[in-house]
N, CA, C and O atoms as a Tinker XYZ file with bonds, in Angstrom:
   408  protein
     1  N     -1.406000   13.785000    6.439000    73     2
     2  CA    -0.982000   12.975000    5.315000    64     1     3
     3  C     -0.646000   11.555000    5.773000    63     2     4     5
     4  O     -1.175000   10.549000    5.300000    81     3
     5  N      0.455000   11.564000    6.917000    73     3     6
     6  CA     0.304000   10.125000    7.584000    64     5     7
     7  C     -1.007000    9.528000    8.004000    63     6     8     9
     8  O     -1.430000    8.398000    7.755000    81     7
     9  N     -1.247000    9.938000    8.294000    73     7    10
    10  CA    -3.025000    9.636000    8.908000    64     9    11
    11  C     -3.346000    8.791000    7.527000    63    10    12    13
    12  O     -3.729000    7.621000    7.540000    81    11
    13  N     -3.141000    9.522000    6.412000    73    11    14
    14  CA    -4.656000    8.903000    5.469000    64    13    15
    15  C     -3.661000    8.194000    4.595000    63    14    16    17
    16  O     -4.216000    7.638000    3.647000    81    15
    17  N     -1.881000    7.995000    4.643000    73    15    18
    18  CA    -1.758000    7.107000    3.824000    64    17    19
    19  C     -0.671000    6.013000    4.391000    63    18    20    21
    20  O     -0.235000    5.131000    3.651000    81    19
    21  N     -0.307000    6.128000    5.631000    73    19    22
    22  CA     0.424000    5.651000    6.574000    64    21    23
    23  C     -0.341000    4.289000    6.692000    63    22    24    25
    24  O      0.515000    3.433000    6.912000    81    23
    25  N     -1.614000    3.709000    6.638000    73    23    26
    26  CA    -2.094000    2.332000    6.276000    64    25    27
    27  C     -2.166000    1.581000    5.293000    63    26    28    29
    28  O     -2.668000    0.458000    5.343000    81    27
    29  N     -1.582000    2.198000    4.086000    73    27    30
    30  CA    -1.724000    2.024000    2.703000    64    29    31
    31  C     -0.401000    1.443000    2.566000    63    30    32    33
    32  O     -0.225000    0.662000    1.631000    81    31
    33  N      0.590000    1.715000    3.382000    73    31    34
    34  CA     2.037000    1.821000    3.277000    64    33    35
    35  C      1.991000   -0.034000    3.264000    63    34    36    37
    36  O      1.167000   -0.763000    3.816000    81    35
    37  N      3.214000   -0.422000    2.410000    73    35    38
    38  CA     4.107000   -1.633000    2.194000    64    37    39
    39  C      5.254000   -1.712000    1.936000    63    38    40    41
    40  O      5.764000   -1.076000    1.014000    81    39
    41  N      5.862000   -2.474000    2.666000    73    39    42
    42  CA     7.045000   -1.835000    2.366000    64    41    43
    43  C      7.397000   -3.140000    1.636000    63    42    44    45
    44  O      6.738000   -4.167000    1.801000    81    43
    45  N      8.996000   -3.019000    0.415000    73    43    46
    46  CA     8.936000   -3.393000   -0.542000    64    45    47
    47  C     10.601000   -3.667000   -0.346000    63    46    48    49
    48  O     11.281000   -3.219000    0.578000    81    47
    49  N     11.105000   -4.576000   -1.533000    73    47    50
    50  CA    13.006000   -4.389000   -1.742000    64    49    51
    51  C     13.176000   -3.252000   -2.514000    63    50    52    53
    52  O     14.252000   -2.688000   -2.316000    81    51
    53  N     12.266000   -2.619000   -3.534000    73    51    54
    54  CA    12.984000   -1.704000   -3.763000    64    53    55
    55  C     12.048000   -0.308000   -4.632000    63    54    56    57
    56  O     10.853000   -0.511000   -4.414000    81    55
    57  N     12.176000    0.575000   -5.232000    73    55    58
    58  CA    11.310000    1.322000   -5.681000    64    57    59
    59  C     11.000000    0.944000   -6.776000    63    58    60    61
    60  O     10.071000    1.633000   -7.197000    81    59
    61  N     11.330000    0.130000   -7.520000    73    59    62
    62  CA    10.175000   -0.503000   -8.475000    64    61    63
    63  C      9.258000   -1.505000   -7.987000    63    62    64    65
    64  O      8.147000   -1.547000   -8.516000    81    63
    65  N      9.506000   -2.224000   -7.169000    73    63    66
    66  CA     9.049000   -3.183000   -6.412000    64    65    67
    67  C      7.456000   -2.644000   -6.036000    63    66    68    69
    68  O      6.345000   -3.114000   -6.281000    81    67
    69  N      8.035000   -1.131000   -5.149000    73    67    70
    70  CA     6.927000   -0.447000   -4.985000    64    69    71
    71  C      5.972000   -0.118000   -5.653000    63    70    72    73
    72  O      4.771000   -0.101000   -5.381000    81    71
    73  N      6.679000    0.228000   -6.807000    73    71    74
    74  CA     5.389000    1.046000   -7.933000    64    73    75
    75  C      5.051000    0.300000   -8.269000    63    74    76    77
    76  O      3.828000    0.312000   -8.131000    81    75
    77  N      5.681000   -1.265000   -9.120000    73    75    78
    78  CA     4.294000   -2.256000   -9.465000    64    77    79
    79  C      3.383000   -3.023000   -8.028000    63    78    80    81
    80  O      2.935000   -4.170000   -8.033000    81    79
    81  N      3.324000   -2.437000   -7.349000    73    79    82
    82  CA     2.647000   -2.980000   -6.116000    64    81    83
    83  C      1.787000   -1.637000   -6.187000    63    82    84    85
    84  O      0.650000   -1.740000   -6.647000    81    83
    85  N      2.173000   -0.569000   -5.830000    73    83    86
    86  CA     0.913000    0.573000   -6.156000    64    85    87
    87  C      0.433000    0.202000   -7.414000    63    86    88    89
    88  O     -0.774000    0.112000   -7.192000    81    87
    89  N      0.605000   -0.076000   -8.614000    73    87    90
    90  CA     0.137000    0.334000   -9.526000    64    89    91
    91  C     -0.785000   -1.085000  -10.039000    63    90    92    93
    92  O     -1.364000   -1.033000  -11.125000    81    91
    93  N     -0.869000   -2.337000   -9.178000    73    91    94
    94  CA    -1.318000   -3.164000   -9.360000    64    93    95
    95  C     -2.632000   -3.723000   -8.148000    63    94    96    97
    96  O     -3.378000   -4.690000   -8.299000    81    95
    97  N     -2.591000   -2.760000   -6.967000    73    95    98
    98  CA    -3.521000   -2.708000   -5.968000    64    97    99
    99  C     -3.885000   -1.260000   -5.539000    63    98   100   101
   100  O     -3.302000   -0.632000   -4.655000    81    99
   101  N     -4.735000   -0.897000   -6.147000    73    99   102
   102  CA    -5.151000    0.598000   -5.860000    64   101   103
   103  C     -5.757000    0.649000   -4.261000    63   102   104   105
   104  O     -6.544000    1.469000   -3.789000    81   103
   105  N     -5.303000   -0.168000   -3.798000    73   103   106
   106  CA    -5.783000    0.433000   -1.806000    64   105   107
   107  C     -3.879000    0.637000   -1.517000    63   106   108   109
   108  O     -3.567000    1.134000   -0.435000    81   107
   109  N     -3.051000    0.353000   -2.224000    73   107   110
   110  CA    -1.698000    0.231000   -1.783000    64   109   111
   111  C     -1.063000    1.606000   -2.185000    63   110   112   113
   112  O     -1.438000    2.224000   -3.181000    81   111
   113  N      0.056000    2.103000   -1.230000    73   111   114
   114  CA     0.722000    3.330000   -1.443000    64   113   115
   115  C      1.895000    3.235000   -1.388000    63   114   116   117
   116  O      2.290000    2.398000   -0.577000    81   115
   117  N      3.039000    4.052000   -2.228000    73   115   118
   118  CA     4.061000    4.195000   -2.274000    64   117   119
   119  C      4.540000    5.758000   -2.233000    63   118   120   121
   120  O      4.031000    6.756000   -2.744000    81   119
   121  N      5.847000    5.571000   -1.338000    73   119   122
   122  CA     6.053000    6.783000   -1.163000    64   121   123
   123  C      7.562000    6.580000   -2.254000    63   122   124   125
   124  O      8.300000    5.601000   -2.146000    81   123
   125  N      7.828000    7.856000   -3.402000    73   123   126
   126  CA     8.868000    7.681000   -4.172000    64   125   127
   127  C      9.494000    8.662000   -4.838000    63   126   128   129
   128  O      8.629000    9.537000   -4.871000    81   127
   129  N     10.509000    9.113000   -5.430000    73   127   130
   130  CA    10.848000   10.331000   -5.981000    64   129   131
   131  C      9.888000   10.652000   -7.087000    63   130   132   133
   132  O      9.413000    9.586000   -7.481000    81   131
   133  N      9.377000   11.719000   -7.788000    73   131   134
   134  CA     8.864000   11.731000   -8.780000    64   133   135
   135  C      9.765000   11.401000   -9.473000    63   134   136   137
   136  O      8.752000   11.557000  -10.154000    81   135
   137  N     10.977000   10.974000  -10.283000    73   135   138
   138  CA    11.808000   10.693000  -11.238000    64   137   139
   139  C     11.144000    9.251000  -11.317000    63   138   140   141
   140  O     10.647000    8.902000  -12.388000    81   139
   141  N     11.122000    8.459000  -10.291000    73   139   142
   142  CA    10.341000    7.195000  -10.645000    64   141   143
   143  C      9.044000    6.661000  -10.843000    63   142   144   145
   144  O      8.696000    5.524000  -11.162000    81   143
   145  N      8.449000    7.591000  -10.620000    73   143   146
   146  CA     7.130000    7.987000  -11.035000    64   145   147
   147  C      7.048000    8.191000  -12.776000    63   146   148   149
   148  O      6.335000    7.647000  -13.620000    81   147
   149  N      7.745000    8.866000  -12.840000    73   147   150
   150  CA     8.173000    9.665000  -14.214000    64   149   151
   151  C      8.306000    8.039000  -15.213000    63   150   152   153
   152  O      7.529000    7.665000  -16.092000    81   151
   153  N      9.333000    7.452000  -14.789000    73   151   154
   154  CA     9.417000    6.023000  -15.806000    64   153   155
   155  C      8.532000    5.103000  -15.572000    63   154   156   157
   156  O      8.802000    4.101000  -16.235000    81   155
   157  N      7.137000    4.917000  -14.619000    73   155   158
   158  CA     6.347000    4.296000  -14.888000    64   157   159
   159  C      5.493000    4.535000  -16.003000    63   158   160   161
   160  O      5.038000    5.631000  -16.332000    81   159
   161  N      5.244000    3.081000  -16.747000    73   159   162
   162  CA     4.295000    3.196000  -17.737000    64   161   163
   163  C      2.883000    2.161000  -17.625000    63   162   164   165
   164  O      2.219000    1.572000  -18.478000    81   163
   165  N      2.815000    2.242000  -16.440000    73   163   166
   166  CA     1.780000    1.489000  -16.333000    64   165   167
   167  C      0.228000    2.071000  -16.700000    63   166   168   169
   168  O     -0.751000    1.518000  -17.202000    81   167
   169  N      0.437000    3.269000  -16.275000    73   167   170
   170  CA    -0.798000    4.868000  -16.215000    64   169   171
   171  C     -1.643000    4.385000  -15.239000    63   170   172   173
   172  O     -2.762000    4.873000  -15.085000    81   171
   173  N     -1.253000    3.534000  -14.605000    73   171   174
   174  CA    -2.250000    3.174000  -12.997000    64   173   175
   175  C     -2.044000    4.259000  -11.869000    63   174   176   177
   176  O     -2.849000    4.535000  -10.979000    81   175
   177  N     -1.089000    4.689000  -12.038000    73   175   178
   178  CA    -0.203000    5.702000  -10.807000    64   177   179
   179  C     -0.604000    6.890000  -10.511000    63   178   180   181
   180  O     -0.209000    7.489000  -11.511000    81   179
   181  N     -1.143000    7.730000   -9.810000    73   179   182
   182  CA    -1.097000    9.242000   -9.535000    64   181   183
   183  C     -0.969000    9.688000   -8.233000    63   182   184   185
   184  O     -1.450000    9.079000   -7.277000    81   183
   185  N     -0.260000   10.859000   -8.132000    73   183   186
   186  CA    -0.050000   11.672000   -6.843000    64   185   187
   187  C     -0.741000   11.966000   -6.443000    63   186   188   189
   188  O     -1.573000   12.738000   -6.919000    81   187
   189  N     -0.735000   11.386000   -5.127000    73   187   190
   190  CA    -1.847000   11.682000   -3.914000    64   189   191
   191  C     -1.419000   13.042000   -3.054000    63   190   192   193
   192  O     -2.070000   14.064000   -2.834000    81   191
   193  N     -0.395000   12.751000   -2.748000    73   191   194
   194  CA     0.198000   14.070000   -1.960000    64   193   195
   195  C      2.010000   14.318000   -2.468000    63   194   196   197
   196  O      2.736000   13.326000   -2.540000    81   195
   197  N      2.410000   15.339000   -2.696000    73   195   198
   198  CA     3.416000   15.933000   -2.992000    64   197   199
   199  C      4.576000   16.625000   -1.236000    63   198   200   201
   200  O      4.261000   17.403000   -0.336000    81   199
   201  N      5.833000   15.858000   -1.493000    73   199   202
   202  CA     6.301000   16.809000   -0.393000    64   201   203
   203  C      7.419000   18.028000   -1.077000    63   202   204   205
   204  O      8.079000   17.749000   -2.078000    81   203
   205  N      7.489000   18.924000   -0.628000    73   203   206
   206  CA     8.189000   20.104000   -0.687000    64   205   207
   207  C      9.663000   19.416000   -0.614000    63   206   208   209
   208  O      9.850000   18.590000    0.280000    81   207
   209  N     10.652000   19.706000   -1.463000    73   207   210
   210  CA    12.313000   19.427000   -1.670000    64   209   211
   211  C     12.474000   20.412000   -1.512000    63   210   212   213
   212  O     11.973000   21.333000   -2.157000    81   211
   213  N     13.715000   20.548000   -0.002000    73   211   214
   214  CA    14.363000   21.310000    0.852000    64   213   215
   215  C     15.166000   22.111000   -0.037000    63   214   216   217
   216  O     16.090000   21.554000   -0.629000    81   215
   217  N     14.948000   23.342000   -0.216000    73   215   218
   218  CA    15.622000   23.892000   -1.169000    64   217   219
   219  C     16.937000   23.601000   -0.410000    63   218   220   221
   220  O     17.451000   22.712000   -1.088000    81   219
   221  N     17.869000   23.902000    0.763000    73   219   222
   222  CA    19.406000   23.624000    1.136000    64   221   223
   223  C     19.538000   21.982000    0.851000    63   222   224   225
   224  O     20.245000   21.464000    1.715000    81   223
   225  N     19.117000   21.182000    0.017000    73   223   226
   226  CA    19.450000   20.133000   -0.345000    64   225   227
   227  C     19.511000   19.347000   -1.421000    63   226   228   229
   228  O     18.399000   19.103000   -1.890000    81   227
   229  N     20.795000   18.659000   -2.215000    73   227   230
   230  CA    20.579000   18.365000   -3.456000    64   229   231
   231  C     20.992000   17.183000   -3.407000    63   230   232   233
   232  O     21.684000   16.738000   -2.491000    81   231
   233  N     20.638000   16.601000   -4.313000    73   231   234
   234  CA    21.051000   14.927000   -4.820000    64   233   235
   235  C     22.077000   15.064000   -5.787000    63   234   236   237
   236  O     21.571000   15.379000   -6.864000    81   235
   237  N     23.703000   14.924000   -5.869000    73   235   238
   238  CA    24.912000   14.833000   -6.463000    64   237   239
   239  C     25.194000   13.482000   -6.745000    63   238   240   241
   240  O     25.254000   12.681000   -5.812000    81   239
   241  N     25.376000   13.122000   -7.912000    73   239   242
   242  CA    26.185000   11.932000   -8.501000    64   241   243
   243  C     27.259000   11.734000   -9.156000    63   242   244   245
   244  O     27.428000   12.061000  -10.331000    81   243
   245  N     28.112000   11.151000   -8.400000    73   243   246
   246  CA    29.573000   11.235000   -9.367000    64   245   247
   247  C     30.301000   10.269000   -9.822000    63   246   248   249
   248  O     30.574000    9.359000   -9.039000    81   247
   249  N     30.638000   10.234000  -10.750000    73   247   250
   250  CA    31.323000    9.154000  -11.363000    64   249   251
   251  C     32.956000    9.326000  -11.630000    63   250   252   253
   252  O     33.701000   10.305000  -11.587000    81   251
   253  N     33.105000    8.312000  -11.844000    73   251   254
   254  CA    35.181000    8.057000  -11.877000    64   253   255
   255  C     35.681000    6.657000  -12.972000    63   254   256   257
   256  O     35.354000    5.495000  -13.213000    81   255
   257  N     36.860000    7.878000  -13.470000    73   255   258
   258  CA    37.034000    6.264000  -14.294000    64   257   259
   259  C     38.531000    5.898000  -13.442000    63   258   260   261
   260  O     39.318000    6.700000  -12.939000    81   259
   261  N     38.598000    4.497000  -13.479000    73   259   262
   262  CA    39.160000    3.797000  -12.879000    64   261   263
   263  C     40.846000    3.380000  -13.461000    63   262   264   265
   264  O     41.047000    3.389000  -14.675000    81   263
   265  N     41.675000    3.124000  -12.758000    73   263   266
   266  CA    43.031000    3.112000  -13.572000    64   265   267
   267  C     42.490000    1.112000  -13.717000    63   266   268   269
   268  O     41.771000    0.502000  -12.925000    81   267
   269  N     43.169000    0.561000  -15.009000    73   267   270
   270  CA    43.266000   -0.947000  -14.901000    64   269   271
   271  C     41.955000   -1.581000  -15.900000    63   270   272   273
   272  O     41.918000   -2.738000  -16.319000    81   271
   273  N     40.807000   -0.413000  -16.181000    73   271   274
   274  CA    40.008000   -0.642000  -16.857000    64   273   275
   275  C     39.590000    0.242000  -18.534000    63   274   276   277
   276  O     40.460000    0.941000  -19.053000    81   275
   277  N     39.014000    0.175000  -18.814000    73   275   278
   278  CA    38.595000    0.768000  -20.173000    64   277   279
   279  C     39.118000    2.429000  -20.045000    63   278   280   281
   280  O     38.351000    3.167000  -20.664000    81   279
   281  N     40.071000    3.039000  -19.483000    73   279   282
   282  CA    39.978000    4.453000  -18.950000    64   281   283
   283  C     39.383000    5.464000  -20.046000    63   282   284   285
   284  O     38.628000    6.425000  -19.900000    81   283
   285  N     39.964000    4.933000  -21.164000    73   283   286
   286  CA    39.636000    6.116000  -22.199000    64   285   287
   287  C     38.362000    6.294000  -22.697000    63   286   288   289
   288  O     37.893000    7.339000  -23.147000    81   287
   289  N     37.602000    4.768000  -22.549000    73   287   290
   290  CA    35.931000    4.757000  -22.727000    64   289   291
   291  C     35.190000    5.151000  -21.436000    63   290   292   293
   292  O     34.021000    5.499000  -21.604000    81   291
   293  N     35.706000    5.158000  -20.068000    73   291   294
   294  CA    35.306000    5.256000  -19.565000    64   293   295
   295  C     35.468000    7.333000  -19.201000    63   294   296   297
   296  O     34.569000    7.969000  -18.651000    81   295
   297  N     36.403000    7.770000  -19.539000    73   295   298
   298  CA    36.443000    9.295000  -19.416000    64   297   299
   299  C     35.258000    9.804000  -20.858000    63   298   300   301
   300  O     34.329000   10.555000  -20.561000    81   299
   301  N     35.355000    9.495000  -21.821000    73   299   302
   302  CA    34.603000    9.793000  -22.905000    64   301   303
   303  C     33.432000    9.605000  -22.076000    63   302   304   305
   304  O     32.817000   10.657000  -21.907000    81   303
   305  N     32.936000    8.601000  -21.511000    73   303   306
   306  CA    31.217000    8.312000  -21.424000    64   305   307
   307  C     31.296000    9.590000  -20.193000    63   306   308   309
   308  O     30.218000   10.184000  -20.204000    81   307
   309  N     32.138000   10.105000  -19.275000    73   307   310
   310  CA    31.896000   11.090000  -18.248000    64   309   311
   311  C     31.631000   12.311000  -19.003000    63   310   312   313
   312  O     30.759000   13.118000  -18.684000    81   311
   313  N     32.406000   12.427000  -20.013000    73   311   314
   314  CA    32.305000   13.982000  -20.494000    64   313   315
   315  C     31.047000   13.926000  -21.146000    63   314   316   317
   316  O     30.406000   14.976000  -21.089000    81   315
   317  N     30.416000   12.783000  -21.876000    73   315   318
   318  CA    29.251000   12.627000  -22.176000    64   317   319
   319  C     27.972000   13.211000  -21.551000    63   318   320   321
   320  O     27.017000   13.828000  -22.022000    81   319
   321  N     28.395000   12.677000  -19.985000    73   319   322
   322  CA    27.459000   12.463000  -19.012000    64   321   323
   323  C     27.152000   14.409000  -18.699000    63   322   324   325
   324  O     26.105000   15.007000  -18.452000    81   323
   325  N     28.268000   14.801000  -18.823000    73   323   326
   326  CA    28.304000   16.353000  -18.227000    64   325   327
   327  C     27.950000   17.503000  -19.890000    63   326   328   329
   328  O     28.269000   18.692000  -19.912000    81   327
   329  N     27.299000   16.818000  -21.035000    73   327   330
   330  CA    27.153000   17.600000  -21.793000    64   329   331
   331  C     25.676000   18.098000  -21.841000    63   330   332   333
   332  O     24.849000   17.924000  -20.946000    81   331
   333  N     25.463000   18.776000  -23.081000    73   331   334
   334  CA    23.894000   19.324000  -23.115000    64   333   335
   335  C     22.805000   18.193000  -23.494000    63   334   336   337
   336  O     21.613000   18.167000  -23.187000    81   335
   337  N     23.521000   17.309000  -24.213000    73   335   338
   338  CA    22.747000   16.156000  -24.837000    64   337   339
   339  C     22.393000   15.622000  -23.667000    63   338   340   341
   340  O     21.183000   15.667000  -23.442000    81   339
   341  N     23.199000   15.033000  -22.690000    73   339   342
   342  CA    22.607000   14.226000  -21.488000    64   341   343
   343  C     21.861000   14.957000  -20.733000    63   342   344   345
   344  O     20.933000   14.305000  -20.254000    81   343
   345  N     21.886000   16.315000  -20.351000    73   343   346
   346  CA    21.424000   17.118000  -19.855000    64   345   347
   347  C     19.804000   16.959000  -20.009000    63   346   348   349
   348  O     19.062000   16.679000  -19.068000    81   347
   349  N     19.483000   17.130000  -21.032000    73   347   350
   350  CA    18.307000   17.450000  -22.151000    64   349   351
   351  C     17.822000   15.662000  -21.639000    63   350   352   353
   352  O     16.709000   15.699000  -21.115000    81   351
   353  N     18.408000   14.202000  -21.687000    73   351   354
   354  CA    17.593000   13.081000  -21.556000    64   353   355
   355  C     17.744000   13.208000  -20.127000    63   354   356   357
   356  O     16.597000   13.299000  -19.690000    81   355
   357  N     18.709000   13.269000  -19.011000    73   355   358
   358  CA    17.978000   13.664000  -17.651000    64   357   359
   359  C     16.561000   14.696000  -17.286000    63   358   360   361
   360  O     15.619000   14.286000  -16.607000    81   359
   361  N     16.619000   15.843000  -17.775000    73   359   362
   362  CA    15.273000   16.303000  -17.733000    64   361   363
   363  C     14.011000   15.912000  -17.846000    63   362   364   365
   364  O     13.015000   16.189000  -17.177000    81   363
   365  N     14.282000   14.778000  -19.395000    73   363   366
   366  CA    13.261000   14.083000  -19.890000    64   365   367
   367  C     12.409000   13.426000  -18.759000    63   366   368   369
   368  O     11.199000   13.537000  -18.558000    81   367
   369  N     13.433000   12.649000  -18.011000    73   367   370
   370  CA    13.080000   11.840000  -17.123000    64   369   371
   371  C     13.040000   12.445000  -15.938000    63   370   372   373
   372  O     13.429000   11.827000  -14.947000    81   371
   373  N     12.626000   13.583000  -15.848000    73   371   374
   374  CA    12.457000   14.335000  -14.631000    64   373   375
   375  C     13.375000   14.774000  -13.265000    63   374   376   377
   376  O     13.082000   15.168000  -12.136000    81   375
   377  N     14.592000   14.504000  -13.958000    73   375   378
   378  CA    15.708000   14.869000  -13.216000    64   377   379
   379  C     16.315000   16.497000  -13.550000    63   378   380   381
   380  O     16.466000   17.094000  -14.616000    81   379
   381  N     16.519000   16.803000  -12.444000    73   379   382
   382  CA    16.938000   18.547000  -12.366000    64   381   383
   383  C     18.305000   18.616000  -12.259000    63   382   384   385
   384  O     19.016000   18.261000  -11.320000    81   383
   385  N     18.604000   19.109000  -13.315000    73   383   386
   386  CA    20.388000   19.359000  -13.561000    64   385   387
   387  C     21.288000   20.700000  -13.307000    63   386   388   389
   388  O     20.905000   21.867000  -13.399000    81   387
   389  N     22.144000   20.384000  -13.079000    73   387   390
   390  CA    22.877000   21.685000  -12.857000    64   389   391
   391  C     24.422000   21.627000  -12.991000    63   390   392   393
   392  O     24.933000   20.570000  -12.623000    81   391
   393  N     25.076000   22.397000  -13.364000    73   391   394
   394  CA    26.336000   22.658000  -13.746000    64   393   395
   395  C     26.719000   23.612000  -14.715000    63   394   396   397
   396  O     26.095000   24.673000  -14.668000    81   395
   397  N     27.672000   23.487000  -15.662000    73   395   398
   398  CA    28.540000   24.616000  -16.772000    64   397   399
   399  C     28.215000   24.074000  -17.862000    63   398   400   401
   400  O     28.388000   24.703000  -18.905000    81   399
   401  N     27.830000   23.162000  -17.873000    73   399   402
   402  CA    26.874000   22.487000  -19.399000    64   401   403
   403  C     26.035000   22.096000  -19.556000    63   402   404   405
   404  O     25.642000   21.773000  -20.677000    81   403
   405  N     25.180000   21.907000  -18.149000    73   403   406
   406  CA    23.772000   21.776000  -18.241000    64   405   407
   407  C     23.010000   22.689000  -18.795000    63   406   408
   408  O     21.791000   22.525000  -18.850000    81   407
């Protein structure tokens, strides 16, 4: 896989950076999560090669609301974040959820 796309490689500031650079020079490659794959709308883009996600490994994000700022908007938008509704637009976008209300 390095072999055939390890020359294709550019490196970029950031993962959008990347994808409109793949998606605007078809000899160019980006290596990227499918989630960002997922929000391109260019339809220039397709998977060349897929790697296997380590099942003993997950991507966790956590958020906090802060004392001194909006606290009460900011706890509302968390419980938000941990309901079925958000659940359901992370998927959309190709993110894999997990928890007691996902």
């Amino acid at each position: 896989l390095w072999q055939r796309l390890g020359p294709r490689l550019v490196p970029t500031s950031d993962v959008r950076a990347a994808l409109a650079l793949a998606a605007a020079d078809e000899r160019t490659a980006a290596i990227v999560y499918r989630t960002d794959l997922v929000a391109d709308r260019s339809g220039r883009l397709r998977v060349e090669a897929s790697l296997p996600m380590p099942t003993d490994v997950s991507i966790e994000l956590v958020g906090a609301a802060l004392r001194g700022g909006q606290v009460t908007e900011a706890r509302a938008y968390l419980e938000f974040l941990s309901s079925p509704t958000a659940a359901a637009v992370a998927r959309r976008h190709g993110f894999g959820v997990t928890g007691s209300d996902a």
